[in-house]
FIKOLZA-1660 file (N, C-alpha, C; in steps of 0.1 Angstrom, whole numbers, plus 5000, padded with zeros to 4 digits):
% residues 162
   i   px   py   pz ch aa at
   1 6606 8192 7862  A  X  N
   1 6595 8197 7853  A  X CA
   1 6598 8211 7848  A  X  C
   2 6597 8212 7837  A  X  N
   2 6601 8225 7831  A  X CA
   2 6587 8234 7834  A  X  C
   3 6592 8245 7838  A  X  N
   3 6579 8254 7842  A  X CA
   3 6577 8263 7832  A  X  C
   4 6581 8263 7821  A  X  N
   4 6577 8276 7809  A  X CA
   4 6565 8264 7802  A  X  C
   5 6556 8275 7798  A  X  N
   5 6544 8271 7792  A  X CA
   5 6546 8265 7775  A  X  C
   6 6538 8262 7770  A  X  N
   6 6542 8256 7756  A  X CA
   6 6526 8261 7747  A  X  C
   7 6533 8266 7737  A  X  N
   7 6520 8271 7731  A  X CA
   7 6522 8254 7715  A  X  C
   8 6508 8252 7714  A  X  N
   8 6506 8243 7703  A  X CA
   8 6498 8251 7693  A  X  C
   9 6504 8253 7678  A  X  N
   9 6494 8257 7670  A  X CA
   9 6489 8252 7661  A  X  C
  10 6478 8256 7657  A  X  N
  10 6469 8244 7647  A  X CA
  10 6464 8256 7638  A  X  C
  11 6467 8262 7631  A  X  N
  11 6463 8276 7618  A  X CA
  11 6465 8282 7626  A  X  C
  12 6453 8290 7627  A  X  N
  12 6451 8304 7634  A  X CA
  12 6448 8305 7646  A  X  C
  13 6449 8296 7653  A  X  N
  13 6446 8293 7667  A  X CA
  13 6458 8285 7676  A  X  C
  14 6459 8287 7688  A  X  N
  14 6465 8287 7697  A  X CA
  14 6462 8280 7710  A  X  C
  15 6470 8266 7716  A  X  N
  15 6467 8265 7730  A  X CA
  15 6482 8267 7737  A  X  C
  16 6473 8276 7746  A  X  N
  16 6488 8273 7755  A  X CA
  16 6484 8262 7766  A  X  C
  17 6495 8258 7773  A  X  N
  17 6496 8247 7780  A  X CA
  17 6506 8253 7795  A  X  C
  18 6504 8250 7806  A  X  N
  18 6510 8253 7817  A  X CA
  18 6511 8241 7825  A  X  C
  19 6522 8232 7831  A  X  N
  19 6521 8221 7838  A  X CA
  19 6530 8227 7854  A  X  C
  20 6528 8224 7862  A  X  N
  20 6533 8229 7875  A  X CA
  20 6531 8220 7886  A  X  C
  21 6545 8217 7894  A  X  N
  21 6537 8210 7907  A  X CA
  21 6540 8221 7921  A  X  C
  22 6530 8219 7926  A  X  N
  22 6526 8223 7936  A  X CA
  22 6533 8224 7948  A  X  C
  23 6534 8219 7962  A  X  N
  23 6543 8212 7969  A  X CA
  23 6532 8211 7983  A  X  C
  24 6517 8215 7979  A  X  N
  24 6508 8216 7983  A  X CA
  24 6496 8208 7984  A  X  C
  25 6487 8204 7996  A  X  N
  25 6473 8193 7992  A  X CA
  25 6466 8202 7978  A  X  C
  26 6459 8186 7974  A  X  N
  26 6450 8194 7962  A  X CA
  26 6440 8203 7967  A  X  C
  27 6434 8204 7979  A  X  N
  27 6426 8210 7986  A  X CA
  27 6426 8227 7984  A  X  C
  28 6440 8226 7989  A  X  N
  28 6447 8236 7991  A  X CA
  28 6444 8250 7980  A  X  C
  29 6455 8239 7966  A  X  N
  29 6453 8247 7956  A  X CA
  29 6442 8250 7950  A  X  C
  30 6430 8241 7950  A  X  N
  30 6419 8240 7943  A  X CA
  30 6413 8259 7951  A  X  C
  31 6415 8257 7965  A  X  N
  31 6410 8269 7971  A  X CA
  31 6415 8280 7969  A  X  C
  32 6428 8282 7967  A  X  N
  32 6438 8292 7959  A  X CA
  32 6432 8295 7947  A  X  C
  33 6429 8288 7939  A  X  N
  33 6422 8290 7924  A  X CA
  33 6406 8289 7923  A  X  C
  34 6402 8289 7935  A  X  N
  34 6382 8290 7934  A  X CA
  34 6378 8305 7941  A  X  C
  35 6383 8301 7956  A  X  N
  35 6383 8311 7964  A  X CA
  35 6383 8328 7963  A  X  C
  36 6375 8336 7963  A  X  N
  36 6374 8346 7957  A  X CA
  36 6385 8352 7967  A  X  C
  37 6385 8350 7977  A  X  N
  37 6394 8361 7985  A  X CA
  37 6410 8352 7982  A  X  C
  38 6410 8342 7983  A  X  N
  38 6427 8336 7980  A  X CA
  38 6429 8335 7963  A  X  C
  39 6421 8340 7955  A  X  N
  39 6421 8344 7942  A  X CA
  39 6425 8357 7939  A  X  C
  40 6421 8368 7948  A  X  N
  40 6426 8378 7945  A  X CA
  40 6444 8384 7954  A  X  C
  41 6444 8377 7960  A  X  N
  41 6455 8374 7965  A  X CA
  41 6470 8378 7957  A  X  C
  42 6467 8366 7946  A  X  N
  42 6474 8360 7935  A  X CA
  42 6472 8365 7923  A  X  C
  43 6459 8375 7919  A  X  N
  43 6457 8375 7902  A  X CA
  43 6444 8385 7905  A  X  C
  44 6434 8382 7912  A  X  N
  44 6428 8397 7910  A  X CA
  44 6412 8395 7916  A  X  C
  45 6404 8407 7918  A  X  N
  45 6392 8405 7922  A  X CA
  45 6387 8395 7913  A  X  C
  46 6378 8384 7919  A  X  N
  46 6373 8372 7911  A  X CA
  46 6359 8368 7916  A  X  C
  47 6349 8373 7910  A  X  N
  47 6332 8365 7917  A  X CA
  47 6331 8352 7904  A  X  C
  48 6325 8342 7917  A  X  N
  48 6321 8332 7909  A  X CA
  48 6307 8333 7918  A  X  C
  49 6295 8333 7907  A  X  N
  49 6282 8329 7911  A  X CA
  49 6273 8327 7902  A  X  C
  50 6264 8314 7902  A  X  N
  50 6254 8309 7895  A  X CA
  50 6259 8303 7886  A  X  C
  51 6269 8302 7881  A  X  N
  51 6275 8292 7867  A  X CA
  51 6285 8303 7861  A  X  C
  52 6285 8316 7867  A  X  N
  52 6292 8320 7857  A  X CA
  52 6307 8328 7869  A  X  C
  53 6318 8333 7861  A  X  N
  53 6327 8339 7864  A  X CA
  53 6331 8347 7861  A  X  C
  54 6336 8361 7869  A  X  N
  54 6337 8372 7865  A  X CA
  54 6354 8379 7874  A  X  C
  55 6361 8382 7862  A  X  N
  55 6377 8386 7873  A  X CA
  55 6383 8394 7862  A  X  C
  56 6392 8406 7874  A  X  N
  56 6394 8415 7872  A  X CA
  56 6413 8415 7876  A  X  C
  57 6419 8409 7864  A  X  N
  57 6434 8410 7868  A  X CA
  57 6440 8423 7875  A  X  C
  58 6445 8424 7885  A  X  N
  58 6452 8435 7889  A  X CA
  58 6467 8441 7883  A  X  C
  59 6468 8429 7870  A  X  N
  59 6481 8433 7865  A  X CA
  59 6474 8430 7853  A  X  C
  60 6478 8431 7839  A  X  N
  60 6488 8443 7837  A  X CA
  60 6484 8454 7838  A  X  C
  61 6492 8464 7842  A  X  N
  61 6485 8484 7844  A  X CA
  61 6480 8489 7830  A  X  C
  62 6463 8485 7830  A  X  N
  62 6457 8488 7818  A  X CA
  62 6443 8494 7823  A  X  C
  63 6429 8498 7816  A  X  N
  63 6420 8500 7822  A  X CA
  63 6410 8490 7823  A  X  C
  64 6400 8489 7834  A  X  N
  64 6393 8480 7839  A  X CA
  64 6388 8471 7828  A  X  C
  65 6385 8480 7820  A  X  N
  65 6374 8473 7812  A  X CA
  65 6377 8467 7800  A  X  C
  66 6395 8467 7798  A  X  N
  66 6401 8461 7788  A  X CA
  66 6404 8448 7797  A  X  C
  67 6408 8450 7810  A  X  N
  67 6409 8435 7816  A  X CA
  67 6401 8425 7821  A  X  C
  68 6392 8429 7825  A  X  N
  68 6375 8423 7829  A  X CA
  68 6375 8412 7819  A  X  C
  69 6373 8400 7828  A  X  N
  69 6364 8389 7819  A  X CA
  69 6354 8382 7827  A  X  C
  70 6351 8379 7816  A  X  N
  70 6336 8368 7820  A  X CA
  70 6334 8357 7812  A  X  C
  71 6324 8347 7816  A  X  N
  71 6323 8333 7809  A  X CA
  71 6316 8327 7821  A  X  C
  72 6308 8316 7815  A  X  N
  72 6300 8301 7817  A  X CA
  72 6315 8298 7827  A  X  C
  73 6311 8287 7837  A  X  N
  73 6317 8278 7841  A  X CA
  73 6310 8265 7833  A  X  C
  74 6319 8260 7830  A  X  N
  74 6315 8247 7819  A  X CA
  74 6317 8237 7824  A  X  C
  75 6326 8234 7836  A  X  N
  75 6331 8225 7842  A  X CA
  75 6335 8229 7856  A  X  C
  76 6330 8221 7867  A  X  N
  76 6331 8229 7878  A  X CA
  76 6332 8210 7888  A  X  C
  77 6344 8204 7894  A  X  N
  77 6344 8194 7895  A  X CA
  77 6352 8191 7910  A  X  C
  78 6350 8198 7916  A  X  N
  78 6357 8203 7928  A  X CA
  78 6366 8188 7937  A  X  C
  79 6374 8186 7938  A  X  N
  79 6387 8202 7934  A  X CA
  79 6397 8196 7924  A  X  C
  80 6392 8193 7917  A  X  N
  80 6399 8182 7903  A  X CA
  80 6396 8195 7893  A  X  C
  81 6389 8200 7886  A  X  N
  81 6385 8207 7871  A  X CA
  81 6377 8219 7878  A  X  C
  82 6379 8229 7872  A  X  N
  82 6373 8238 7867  A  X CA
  82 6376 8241 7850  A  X  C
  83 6369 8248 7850  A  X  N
  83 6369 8250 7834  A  X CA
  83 6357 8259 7831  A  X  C
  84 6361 8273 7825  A  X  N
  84 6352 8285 7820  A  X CA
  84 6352 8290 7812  A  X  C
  85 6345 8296 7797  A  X  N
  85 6347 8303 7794  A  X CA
  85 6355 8313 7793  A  X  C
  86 6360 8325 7786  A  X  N
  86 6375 8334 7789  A  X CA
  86 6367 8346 7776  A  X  C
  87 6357 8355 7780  A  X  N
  87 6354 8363 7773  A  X CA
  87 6357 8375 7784  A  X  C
  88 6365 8383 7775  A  X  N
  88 6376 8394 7769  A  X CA
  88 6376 8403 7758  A  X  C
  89 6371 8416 7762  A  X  N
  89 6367 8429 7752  A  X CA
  89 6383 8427 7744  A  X  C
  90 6393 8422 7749  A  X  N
  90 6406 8429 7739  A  X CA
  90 6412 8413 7734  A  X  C
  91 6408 8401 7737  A  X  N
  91 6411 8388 7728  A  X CA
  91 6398 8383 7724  A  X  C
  92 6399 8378 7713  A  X  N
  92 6389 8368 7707  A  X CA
  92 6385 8357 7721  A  X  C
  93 6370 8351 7722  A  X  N
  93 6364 8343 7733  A  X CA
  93 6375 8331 7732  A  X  C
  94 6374 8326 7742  A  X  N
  94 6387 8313 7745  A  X CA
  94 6378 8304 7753  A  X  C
  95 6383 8298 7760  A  X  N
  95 6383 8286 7774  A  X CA
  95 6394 8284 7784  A  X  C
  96 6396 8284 7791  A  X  N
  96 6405 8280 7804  A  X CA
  96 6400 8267 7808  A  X  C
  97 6412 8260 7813  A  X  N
  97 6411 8252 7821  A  X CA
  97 6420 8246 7829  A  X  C
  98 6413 8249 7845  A  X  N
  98 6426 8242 7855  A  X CA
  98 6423 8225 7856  A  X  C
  99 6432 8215 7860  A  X  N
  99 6432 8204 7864  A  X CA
  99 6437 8198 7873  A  X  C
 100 6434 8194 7884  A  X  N
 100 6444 8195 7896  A  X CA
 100 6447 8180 7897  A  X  C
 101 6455 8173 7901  A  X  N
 101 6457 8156 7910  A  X CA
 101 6468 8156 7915  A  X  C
 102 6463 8148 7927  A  X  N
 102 6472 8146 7937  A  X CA
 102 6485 8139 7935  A  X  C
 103 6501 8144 7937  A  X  N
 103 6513 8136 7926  A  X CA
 103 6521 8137 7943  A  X  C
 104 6522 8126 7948  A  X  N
 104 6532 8129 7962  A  X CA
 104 6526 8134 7971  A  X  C
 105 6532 8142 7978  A  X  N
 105 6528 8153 7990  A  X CA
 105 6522 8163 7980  A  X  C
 106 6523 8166 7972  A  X  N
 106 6516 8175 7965  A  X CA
 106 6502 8178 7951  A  X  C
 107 6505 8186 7944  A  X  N
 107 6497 8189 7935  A  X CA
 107 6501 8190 7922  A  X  C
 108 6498 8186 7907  A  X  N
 108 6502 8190 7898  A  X CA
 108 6487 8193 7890  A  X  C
 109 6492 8208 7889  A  X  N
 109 6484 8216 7877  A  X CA
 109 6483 8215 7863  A  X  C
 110 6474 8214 7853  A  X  N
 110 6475 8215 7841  A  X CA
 110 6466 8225 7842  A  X  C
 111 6471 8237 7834  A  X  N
 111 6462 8246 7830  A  X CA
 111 6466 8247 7811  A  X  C
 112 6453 8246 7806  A  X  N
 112 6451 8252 7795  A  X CA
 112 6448 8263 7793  A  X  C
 113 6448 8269 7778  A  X  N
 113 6441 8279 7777  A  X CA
 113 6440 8280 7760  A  X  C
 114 6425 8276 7756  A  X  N
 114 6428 8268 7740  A  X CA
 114 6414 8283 7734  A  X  C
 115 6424 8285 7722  A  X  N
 115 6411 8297 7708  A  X CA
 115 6419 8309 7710  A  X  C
 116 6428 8314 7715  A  X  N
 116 6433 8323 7716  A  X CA
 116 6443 8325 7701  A  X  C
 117 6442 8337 7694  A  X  N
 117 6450 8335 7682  A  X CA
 117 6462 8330 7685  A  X  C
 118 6471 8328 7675  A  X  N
 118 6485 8327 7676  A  X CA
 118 6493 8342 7683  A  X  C
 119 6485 8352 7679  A  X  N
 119 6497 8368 7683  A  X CA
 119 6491 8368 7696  A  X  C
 120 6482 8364 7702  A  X  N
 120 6473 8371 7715  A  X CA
 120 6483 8357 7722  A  X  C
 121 6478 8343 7720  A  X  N
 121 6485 8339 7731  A  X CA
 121 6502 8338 7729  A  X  C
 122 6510 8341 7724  A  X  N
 122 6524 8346 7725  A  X CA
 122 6526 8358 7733  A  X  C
 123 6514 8365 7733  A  X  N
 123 6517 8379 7744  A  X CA
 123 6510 8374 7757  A  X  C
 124 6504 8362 7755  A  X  N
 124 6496 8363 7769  A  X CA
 124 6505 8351 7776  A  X  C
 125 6514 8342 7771  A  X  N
 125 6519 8332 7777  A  X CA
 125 6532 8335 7789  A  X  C
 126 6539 8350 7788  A  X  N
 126 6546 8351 7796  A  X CA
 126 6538 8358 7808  A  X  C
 127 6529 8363 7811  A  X  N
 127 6518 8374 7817  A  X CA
 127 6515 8360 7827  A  X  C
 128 6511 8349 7817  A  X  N
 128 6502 8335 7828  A  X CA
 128 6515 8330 7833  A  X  C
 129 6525 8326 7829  A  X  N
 129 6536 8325 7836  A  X CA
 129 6542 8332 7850  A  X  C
 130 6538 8346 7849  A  X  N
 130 6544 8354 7855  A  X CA
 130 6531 8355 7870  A  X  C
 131 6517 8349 7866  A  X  N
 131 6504 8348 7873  A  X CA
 131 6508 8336 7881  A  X  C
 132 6514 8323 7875  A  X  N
 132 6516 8311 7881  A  X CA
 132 6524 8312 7894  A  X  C
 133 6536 8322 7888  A  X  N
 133 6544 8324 7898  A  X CA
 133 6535 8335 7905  A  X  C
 134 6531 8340 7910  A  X  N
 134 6527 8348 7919  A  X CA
 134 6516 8337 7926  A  X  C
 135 6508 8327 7922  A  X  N
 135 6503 8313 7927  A  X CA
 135 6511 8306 7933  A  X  C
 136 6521 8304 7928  A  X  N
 136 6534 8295 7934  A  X CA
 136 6535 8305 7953  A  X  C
 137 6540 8316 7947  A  X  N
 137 6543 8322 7961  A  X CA
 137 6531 8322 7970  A  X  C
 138 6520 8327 7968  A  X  N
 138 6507 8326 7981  A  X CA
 138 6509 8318 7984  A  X  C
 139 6505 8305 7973  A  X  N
 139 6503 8288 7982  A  X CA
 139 6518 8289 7994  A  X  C
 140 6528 8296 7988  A  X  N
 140 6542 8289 8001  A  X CA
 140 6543 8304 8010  A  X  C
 141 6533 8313 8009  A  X  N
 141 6534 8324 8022  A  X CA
 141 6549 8334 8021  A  X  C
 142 6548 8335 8008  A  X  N
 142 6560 8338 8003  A  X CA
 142 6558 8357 7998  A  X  C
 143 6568 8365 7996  A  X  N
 143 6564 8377 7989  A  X CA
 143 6559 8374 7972  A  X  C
 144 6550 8380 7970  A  X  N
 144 6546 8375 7954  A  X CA
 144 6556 8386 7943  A  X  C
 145 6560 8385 7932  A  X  N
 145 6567 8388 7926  A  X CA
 145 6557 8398 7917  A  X  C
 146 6564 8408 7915  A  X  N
 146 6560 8420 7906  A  X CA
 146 6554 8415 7891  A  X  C
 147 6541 8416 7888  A  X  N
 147 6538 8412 7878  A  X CA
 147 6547 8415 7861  A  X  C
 148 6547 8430 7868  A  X  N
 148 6552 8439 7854  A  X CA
 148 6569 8433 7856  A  X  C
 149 6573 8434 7864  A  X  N
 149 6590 8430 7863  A  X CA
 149 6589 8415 7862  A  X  C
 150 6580 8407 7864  A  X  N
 150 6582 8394 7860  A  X CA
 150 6578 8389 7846  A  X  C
 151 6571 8396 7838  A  X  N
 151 6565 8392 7828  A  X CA
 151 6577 8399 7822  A  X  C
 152 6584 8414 7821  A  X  N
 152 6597 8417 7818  A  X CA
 152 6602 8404 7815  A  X  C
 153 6607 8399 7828  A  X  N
 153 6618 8391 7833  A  X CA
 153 6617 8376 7820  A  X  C
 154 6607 8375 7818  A  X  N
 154 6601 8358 7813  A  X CA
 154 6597 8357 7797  A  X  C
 155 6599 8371 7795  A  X  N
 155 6591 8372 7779  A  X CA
 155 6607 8369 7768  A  X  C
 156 6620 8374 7771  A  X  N
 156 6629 8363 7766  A  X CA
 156 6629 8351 7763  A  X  C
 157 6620 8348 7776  A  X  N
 157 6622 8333 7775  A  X CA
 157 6612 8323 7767  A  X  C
 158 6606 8328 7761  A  X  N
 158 6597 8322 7754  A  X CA
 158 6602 8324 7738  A  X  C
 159 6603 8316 7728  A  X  N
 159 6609 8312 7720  A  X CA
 159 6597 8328 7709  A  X  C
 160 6601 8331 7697  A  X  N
 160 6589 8338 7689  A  X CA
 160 6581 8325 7680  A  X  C
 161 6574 8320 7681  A  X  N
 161 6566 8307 7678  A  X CA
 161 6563 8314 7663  A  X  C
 162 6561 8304 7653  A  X  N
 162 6559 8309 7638  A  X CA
 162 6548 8299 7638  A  X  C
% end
């Protein structure tokens, strides 16, 4: 499975796409990605309550209030789908969405992330990349990789999409 994300564009708009397996129960990961305390683990303080979602990336080194988002849970399907809103003082409003099912001993992820222009998600697809991997490592109890040196490390690798 190739683990680099794939952005699709349609005009002025952008989905990126993330597909990943796991090597983990769906259980598992669903808890990794809901869980407020194994959410910030991986990617950053995260309250989920009443329908809506609120998280605060601990990477990249910017100020609070450019990284803060919030959004509706739109889909909440435990432990198959989540799916939220993605409102963001520094990108245009979006959607996320995880998808989890059971493939083997493990998990395969589809995460989207669809409305994001074309220049915002070309800069944000190595950052989610570099989040996944830092997901990859909690679920296996592993050291998590440096956000800033891994989004470095991964932003070559993404083609410049026209």
């Amino acid at each position: 499975m190739n683990r680099l994300g794939t952005l699709t564009i349609d005009g002025d708009r952008a989905t990126m796409t993330f597909e990943r397996y796991l090597p983990h129960p769906i259980e598992r990961v669903w808890a990794a990605l809901t869980e407020p305390s194994e959410r910030k683990a991986w990617f950053g303080e995260t309250v989920i309550d009443g329908g809506t979602i609120e998280m605060v990336p601990d990477e990249p080194p910017a100020a609070v209030d450019s990284k803060r988002l919030t959004g509706r849970i739109l889909v909440w399907d435990p432990p198959y789908v989540l799916e939220h809103e993605w409102r963001q003082r520094i990108v245009e409003d979006s959607v996320v969405r995880y998808e989890l099912r059971s493939s083997g001993d493990g998990t395969l992820l589809t995460f989207t992330h669809t409305g994001l222009s074309v220049a915002n998600a070309r800069g944000f697809i190595p950052g989610t990349h570099a989040f996944f991997d830092r997901l990859d490592a909690h679920l296996a109890g592993t050291h998590l990789p440096n956000w800033s040196e891994r989004y470095a490390e991964l932003a070559s690798s993404y083609p410049s999409w026209s």
